[in-house]
C-alpha positions as CSV (number, residue, x, y, z in Angstrom):
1,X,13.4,-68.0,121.6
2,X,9.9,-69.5,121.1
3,X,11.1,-73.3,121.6
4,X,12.9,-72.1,124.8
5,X,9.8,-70.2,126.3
6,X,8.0,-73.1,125.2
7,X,10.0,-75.4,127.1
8,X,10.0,-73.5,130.1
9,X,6.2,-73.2,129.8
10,X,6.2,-77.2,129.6
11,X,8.3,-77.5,132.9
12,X,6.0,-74.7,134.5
13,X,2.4,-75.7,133.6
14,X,1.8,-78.3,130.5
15,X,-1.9,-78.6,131.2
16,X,-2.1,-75.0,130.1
17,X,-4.8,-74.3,127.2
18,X,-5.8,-77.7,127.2
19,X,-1.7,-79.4,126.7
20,X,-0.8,-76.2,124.6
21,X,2.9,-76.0,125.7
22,X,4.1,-79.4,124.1
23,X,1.5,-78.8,121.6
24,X,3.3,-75.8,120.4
25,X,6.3,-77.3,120.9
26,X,5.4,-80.5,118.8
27,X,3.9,-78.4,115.9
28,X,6.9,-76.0,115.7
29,X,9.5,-78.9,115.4
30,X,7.0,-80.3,112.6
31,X,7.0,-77.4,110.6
32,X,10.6,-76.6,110.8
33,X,12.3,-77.1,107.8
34,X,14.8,-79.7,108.3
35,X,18.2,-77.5,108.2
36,X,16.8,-75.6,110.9
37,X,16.0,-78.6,113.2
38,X,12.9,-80.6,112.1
39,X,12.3,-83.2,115.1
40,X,9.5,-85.6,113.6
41,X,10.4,-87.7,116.7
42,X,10.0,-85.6,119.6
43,X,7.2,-83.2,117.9
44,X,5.4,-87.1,118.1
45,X,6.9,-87.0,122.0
46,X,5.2,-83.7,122.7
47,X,1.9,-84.0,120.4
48,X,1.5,-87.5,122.4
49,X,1.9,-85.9,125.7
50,X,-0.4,-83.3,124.5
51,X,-3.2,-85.7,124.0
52,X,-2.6,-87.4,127.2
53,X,-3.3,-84.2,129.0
54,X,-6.2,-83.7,126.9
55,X,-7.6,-86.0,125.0
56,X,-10.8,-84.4,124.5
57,X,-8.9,-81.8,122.2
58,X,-9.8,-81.4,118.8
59,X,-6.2,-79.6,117.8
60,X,-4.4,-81.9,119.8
61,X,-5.3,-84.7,118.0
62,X,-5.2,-82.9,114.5
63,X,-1.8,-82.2,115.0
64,X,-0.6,-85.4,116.3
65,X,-2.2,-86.7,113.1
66,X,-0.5,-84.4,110.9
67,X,2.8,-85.4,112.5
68,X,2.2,-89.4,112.3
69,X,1.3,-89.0,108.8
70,X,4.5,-87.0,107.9
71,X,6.2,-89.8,110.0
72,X,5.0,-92.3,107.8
73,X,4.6,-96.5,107.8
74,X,1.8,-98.4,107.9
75,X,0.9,-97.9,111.3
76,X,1.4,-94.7,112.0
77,X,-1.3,-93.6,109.0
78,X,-3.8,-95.8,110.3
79,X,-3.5,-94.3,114.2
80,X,-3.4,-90.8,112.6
81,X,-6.7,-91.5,109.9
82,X,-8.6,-92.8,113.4
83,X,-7.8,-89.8,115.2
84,X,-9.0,-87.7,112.0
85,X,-12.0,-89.8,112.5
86,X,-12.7,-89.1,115.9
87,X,-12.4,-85.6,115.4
88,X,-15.1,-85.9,112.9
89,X,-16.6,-87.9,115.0
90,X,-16.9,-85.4,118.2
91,X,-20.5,-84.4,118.9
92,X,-20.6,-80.2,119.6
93,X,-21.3,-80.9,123.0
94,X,-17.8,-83.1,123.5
95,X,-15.7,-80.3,122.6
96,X,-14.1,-78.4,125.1
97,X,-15.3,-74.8,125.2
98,X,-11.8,-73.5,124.7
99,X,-11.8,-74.9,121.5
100,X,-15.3,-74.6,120.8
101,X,-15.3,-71.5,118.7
102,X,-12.7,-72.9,116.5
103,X,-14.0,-76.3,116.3
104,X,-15.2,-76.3,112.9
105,X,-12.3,-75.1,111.1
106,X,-10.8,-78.2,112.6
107,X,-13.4,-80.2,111.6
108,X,-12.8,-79.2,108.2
109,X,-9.0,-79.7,108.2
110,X,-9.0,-83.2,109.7
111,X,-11.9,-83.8,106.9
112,X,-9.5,-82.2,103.9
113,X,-6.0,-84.1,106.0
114,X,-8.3,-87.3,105.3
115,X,-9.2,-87.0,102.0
116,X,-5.8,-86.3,101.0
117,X,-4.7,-89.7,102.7
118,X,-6.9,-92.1,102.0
C-alpha cells in the first residue's frame, strides 16, 4: 500500500515536502530487499526527480547518494561523494526550513556515508 499511495501522491503533488513523494518512493525501492522488489534503477529515477524539484534539499541529495553508491561504477561514486560534499558544504542559512531542524543529523550521515567510501 505505501508504494501505491506514494505513487498517487507523485501524480497528485510531487513538490510536496520539498519532492517527498518520489523521495519516498526512491528510498523505499532502495531499501527493499531484493525478493521483494529492490528497483536500484527507478529509486535513481525518483531520487533524481526529487532533486530536480529541490535541489536545495539536504535529504534529497543524501539519498540520491546512498542510492548511486549502492548502484556502483566509477561514476556514479564520484556524483554521489560530490553531493555528500555539498551537503557538508551547505551554509545553515541554505537549508530549507523544512529541513532545518533535522539538518544536522544529515550532516552527520553524509559525513559518516563519506568516510565509509572514500
Amino acid at each position: 500500500k505505501f508504494l501505491r499511495y506514494n505513487e498517487v501522491a507523485m501524480k497528485l503533488d510531487p513538490t510536496y515536502l520539498l519532492g517527498g513523494p518520489p523521495r519516498a518512493v526512491g528510498r523505499f525501492l532502495m531499501k527493499l530487499p531484493r525478493f521483494f522488489g529492490k528497483d536500484l534503477k527507478r529509486s535513481e529515477q525518483c531520487l533524481r526527480q526529487a532533486l530536480q524539484i529541490a535541489p536545495e534539499s539536504l535529504l534529497n541529495r543524501l539519498f540520491l547518494a546512498e542510492t548511486l553508491l549502492e548502484v556502483g561504477g566509477k561514476d556514479k561514486k564520484s556524483e554521489a561523494v560530490r553531493l555528500l560534499k555539498s551537503i557538508l558544504d551547505t551554509p545553515p542559512a541554505a537549508v530549507s526550513p523544512l529541513e532545518a531542524a533535522d539538518a544536522e543529523a544529515y550532516k552527520r550521515q553524509a559525513a559518516r556515508v563519506l568516510s565509509e567510501n572514500s
